[in-house]
N, C-alpha and C positions, 0 to 999 in steps of 0.2 A: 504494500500500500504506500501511495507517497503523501506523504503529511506536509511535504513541501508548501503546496496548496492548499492544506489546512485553513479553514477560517473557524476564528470563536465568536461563540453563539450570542447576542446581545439582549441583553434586559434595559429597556428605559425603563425610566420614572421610578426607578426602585429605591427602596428607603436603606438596602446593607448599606451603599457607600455614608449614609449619613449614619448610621449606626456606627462603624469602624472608623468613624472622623472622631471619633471619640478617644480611642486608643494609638491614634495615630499620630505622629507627627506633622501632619502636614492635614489640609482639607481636601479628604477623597472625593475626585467627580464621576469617576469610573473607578474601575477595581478587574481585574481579570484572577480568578479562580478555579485553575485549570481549563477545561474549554468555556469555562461561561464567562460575561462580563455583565457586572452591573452598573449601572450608570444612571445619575442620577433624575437626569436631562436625556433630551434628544441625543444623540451620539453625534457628531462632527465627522469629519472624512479623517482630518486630524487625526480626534480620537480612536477613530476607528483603527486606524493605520499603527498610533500607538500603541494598543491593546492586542494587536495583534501579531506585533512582533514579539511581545510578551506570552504569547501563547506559541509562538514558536521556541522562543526559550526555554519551557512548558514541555515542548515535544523534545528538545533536546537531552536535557535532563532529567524526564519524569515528572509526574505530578508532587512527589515526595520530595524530590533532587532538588528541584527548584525553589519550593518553600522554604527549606533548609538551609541549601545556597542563601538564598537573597535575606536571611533571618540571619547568617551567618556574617555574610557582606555590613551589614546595618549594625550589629554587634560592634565587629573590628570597626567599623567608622567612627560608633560612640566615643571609643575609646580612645581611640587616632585623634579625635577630634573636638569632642568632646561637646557634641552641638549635634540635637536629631535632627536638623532641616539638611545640616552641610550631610550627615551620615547619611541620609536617606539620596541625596542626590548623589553622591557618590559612590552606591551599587552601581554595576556594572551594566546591571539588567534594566537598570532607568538610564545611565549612562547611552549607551546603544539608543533605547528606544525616543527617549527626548532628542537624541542628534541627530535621528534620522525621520522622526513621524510628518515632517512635512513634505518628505517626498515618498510622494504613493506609489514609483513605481519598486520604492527599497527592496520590498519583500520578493517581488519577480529573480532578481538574481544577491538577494544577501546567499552570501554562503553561512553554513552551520558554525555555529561555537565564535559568532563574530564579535560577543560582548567578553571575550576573553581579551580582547586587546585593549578594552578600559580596565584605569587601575583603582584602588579604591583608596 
């Protein structure tokens, strides 16, 4: 099967990303959760495009890999850093996905494992 082409499944107008705005550093407008995304709003092309490089990272790692990862990533940042906004923007997996979500055609030819080349 090729998951290259994979797309995640979207939820508007849903209330998790304001729920997990709670516990999070930052104010969630979307959220991707293995293949689903919640969002709060209407989705954007943007967000779209956002969310779904994140679900490719998703497929690279596993549903398990990647939570773990990016829980890991945000950890070390604290620490490094010692500020949740700077930690949270310097995952690797936001890293990637913020650099790239305005051009839609990224996901056509990203190759695998491309947020290995941000650092945290």
């Amino acid at each position: 099967m090729n998951f290259k082409n994979s797309r995640a499944i979207f939820f508007e107008d849903s209330s998790i990303p304001r729920l997990l705005s709670f516990v999070s550093p930052i104010e969630i407008n979307a959220i991707t959760l293995g293949p689903f995304v919640f969002s709060r709003n209407k989705v954007s092309e943007i967000t779209r495009n956002h969310e779904n490089i994140h679900w490719q990272q998703y497929i690279e790692l596993g549903i398990l890999g990647f939570l773990l990862m990016y829980m890991l990533y945000y950890v070390i940042g604290l620490i490094k850093y010692r500020n949740a906004k700077i930690a949270y923007c310097l995952i690797p997996f936001e890293q990637e996905a913020y650099s790239n979500h305005e051009d839609l055609e990224y996901l056509k030819n990203r190759k695998r494992y491309c947020w290995l080349k941000y650092k945290v």
